[in-house]
C-alpha positions in Angstrom: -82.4 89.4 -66.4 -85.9 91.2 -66.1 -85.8 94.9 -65.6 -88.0 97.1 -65.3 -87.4 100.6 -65.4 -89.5 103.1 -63.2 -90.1 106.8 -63.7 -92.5 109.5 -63.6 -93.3 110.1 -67.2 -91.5 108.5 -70.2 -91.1 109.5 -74.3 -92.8 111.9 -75.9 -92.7 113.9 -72.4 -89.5 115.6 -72.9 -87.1 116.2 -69.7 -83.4 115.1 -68.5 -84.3 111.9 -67.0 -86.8 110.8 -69.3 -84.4 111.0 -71.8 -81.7 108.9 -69.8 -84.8 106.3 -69.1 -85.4 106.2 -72.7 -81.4 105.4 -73.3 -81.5 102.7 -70.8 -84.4 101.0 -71.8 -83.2 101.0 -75.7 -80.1 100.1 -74.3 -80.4 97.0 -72.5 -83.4 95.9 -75.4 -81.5 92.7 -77.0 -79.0 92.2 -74.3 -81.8 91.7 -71.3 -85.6 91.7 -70.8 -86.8 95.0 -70.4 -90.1 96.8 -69.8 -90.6 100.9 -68.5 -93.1 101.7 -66.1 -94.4 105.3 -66.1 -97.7 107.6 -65.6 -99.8 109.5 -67.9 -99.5 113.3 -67.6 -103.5 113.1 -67.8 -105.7 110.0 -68.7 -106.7 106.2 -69.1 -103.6 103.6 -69.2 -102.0 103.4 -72.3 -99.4 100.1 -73.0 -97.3 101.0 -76.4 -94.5 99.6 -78.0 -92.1 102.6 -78.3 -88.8 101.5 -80.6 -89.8 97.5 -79.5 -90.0 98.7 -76.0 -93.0 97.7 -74.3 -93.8 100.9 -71.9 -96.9 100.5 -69.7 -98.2 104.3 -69.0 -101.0 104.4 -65.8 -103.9 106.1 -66.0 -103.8 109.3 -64.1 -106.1 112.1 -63.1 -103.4 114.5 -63.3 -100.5 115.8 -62.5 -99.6 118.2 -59.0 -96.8 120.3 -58.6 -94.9 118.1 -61.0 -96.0 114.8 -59.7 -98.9 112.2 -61.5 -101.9 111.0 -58.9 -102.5 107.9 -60.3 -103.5 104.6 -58.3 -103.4 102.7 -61.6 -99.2 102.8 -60.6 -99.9 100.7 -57.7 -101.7 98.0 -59.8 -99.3 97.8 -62.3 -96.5 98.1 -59.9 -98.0 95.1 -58.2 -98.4 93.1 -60.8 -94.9 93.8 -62.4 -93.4 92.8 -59.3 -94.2 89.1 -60.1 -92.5 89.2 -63.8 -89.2 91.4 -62.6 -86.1 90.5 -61.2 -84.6 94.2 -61.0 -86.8 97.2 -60.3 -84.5 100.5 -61.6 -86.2 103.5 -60.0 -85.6 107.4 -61.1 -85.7 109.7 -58.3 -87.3 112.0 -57.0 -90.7 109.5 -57.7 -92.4 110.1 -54.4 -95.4 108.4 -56.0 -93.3 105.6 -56.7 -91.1 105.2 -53.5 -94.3 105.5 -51.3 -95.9 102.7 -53.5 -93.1 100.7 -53.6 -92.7 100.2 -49.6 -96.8 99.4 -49.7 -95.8 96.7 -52.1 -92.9 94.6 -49.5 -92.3 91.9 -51.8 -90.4 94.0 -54.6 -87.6 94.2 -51.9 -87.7 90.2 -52.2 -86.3 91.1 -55.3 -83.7 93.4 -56.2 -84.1 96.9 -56.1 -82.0 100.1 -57.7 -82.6 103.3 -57.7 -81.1 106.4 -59.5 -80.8 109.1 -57.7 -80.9 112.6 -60.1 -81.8 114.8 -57.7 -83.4 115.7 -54.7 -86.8 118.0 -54.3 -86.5 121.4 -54.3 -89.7 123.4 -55.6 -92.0 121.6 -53.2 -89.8 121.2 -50.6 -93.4 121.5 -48.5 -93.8 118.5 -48.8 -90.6 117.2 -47.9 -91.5 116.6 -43.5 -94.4 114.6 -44.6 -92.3 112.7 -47.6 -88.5 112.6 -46.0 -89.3 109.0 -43.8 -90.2 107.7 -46.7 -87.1 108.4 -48.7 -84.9 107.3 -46.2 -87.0 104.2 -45.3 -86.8 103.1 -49.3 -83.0 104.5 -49.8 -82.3 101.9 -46.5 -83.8 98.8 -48.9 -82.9 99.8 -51.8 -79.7 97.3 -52.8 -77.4 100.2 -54.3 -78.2 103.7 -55.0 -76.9 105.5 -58.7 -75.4 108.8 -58.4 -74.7 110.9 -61.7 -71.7 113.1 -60.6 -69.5 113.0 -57.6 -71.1 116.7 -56.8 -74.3 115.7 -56.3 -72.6 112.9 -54.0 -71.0 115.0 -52.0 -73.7 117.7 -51.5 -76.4 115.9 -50.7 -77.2 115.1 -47.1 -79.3 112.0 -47.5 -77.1 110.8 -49.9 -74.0 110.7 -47.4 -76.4 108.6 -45.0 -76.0 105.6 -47.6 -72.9 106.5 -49.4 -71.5 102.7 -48.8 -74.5 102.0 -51.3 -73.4 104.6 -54.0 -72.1 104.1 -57.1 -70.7 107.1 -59.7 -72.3 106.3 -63.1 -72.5 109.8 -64.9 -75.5 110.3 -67.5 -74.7 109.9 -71.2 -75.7 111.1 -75.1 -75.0 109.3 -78.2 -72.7 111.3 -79.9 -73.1 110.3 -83.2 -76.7 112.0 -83.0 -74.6 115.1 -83.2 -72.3 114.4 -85.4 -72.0 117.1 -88.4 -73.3 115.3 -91.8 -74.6 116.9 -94.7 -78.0 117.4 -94.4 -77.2 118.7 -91.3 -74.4 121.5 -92.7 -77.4 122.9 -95.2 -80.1 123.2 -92.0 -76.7 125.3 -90.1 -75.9 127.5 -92.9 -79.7 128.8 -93.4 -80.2 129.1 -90.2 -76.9 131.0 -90.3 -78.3 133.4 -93.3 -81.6 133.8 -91.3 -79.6 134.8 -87.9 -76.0 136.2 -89.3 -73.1 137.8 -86.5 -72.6 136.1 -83.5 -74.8 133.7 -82.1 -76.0 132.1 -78.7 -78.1 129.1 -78.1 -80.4 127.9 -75.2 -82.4 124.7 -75.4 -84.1 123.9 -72.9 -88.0 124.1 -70.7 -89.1 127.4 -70.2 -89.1 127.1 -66.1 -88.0 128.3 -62.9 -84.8 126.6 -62.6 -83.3 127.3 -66.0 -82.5 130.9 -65.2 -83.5 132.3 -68.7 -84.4 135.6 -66.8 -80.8 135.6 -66.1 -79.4 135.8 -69.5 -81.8 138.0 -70.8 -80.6 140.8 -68.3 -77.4 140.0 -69.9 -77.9 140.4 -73.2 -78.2 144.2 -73.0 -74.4 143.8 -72.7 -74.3 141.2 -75.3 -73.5 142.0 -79.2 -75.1 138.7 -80.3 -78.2 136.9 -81.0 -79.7 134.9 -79.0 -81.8 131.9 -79.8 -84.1 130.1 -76.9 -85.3 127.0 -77.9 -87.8 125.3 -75.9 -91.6 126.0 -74.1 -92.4 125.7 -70.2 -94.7 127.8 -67.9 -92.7 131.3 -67.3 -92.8 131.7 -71.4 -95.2 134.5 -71.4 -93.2 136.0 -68.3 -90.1 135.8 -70.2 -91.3 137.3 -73.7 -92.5 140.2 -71.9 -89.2 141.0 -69.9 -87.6 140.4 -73.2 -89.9 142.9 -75.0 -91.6 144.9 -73.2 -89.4 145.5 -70.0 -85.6 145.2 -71.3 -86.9 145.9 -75.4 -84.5 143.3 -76.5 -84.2 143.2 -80.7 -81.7 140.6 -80.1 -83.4 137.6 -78.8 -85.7 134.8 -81.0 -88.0 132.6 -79.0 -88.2 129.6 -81.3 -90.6 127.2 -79.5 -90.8 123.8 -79.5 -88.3 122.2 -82.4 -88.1 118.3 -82.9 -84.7 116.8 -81.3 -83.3 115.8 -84.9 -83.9 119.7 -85.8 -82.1 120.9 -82.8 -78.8 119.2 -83.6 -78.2 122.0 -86.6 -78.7 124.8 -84.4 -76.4 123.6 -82.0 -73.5 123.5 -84.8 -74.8 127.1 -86.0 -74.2 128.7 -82.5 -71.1 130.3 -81.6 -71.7 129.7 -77.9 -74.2 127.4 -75.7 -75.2 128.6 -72.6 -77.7 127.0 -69.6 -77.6 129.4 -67.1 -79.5 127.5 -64.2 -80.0 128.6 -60.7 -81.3 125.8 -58.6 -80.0 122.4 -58.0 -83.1 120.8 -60.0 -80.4 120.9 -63.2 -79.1 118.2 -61.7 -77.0 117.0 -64.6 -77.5 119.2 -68.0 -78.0 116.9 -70.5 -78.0 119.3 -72.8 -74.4 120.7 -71.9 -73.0 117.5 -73.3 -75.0 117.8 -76.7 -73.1 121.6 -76.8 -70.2 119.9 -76.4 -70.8 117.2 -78.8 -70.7 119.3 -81.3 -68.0 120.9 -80.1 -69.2 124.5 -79.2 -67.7 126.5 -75.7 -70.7 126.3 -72.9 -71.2 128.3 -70.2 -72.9 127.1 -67.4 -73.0 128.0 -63.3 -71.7 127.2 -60.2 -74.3 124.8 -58.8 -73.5 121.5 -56.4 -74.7 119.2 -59.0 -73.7 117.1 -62.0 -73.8 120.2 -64.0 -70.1 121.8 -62.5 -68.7 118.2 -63.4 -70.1 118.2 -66.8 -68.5 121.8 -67.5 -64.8 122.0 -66.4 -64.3 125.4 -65.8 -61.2 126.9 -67.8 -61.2 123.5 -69.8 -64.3 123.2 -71.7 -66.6 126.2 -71.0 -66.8 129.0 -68.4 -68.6 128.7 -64.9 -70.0 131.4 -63.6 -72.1 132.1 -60.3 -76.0 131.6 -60.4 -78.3 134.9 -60.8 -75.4 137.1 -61.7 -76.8 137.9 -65.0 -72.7 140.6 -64.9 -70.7 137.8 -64.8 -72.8 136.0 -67.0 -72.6 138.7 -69.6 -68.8 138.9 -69.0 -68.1 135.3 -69.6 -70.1 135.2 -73.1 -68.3 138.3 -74.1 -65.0 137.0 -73.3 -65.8 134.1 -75.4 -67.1 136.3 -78.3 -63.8 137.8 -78.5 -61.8 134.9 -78.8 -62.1 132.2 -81.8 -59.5 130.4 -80.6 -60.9 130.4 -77.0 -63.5 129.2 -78.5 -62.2 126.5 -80.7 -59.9 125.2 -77.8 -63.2 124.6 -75.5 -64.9 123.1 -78.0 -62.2 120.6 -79.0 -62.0 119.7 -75.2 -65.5 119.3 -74.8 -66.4 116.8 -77.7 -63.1 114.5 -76.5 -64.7 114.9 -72.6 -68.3 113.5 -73.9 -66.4 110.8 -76.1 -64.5 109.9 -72.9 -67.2 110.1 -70.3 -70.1 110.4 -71.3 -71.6 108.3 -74.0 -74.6 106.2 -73.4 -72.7 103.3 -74.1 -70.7 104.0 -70.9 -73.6 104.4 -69.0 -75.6 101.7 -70.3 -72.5 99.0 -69.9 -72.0 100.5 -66.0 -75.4 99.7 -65.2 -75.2 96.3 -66.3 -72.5 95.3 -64.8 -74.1 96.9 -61.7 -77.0 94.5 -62.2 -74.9 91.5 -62.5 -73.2 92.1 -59.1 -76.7 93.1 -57.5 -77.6 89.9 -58.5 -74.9 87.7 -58.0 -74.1 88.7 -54.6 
């Protein structure tokens, strides 16, 4: 088979679904033919080999309210279409579902989409882009949905919901797995940050609800760590020190993934405290859990209620209630063997469900039937 995978943006850009493109594509290398077609953030076409896969990045002249403007996609979409036999799309793309219906003979082929999530921030533009959506779900040969949640609580997704198919979203657990060189980087970071301690990784932006658990930690009796850089930084280091006067927060920037993994085993408790249904999954939920720390997470309709089973593996708690927020990580705090007991759960829940090896073998078997049938 020939697949080409097709997202926004693809490796070093950091994100959810770049991540899961990245899996995919490395995946299915050795087993399948497999190319990635993405945009620049900014700039002329790059084509790179990125660990032997060969990624072709369009030249864009930017990138508007989250989305690259690039008509070097159409080119290359076009001309792709002649070497593919399965075009794998990552929604939302509205640059690349709009391109795709201009381009009629890639539905001579076979097409698959993944559905992560719908728009939400520029839902403006939603009227104008909505026809199209439907138009390209309607062609599209089967439609990927992470979590039975996001299923269920989308409306345009119960329009074609003969065409779904569950396949959650998946890490490689042995990335997290606790080695040596890994136990030295957790205990100095434990001598640099001693008592109790809470971790966020994740971009600095609307959706993540950092805001949130700042407010809460002037209940808290722990440090927190935030781990990641986005737009609202600035905003947030001033509520944290100017407005609230927080001593007990560290904004630590960007850290390489490989770094990351010691800070999740040094934390007592991982927390994402989103409040829109843009965290469509939480990828970075299972990496808590895979390396088997208690998260707490909220109440959204997305993949990121079916990743944290409340009571099981973590707490769930209501969005933008930064009380019950502070309540649940305090509860936690208090009790080890709380603590141990969700974190137990949650490494033998990712071993069970959600390993990239799952999700890669899911999709292609999915690909086989598309294209046998």
């Amino acid at each position: 088979m020939k697949i080409l995978q097709i997202n926004k943006f693809y490796y070093p850009v950091i994100g959810g679904i770049e991540k899961t493109v990245q899996y995919m594509a490395e995946g299915i290398k050795g087993k399948e033919e497999v190319k990635v077609l993405v945009c620049q953030p900014i700039g002329r076409t790059k084509i790179e080999s990125i660990n032997g896969i060969e990624v072709i990045k369009a030249g864009s002249i930017g990138t508007f309210f989250s989305m690259p403007v690039s008509l070097s996609f159409f080119f290359w979409l076009r001309r792709l279409s002649k070497w593919a036999d399965i075009f794998h799309f990552h929604l939302p793309f509205p640059l690349g579902v709009i391109f795709a219906l201009f381009t009629p003979f890639i539905f001579k082929k076979k097409v698959i989409c993944t559905f992560h999530s719908e728009i939400i921030r520029q839902s403006f533009f939603l009227p104008f882009y909505r026809p199209f959506s439907k138009k390209f779900l309607k062609r599209a040969n089967r439609i990927i949905v992470t979590s039975p949640n996001l299923l269920n609580s989308t409306k345009i997704l119960k329009e074609f919901e003969k065409k779904c198919i569950v396949i959650p979203l998946g890490i490689n657990p042995d990335e997290f797995e606790l080695t040596g060189e890994i136990k030295e980087r957790k205990e100095k970071i434990r001598e640099i940050y001693p008592g109790n301690l809470i971790l966020f990784v994740g971009r600095l932006s609307y959706y993540k609800g950092v805001q949130y658990l700042l407010n809460a930690m002037q209940r808290i009796k722990a440090h927190l760590l935030i781990i990641g850089e986005g737009k609202l930084k600035n905003y947030l280091l001033k509520l944290a020190f100017k407005n609230l006067k927080l001593r007990n927060v560290t904004f630590l920037g960007k850290i390489p993934g490989e770094e990351i993994v010691a800070f999740y085993h040094a934390c007592d408790i991982f927390v994402l405290p989103s409040i829109e249904k843009t965290e469509a999954f939480g990828l970075v939920l299972l990496e808590g859990m895979a390396c088997e720390k208690p998260v707490v997470s909220t109440n959204l309709a997305t993949g990121v209620r079916f990743v944290n089973v409340h009571e099981k593996t973590g707490i769930v708690v209501s969005p933008r209630d930064s009380e019950e927020l502070a309540q649940a990580i305090n509860r936690l705090l208090k009790g080890p063997m709380l603590r141990e007991k969700y974190g137990r759960n949650g490494k033998k829940r990712v071993k069970g469900k959600f390993t990239k090896e799952i999700m890669i073998k899911s999709t292609l078997n999915l690909y086989r039937q598309v294209l046998n049938s």
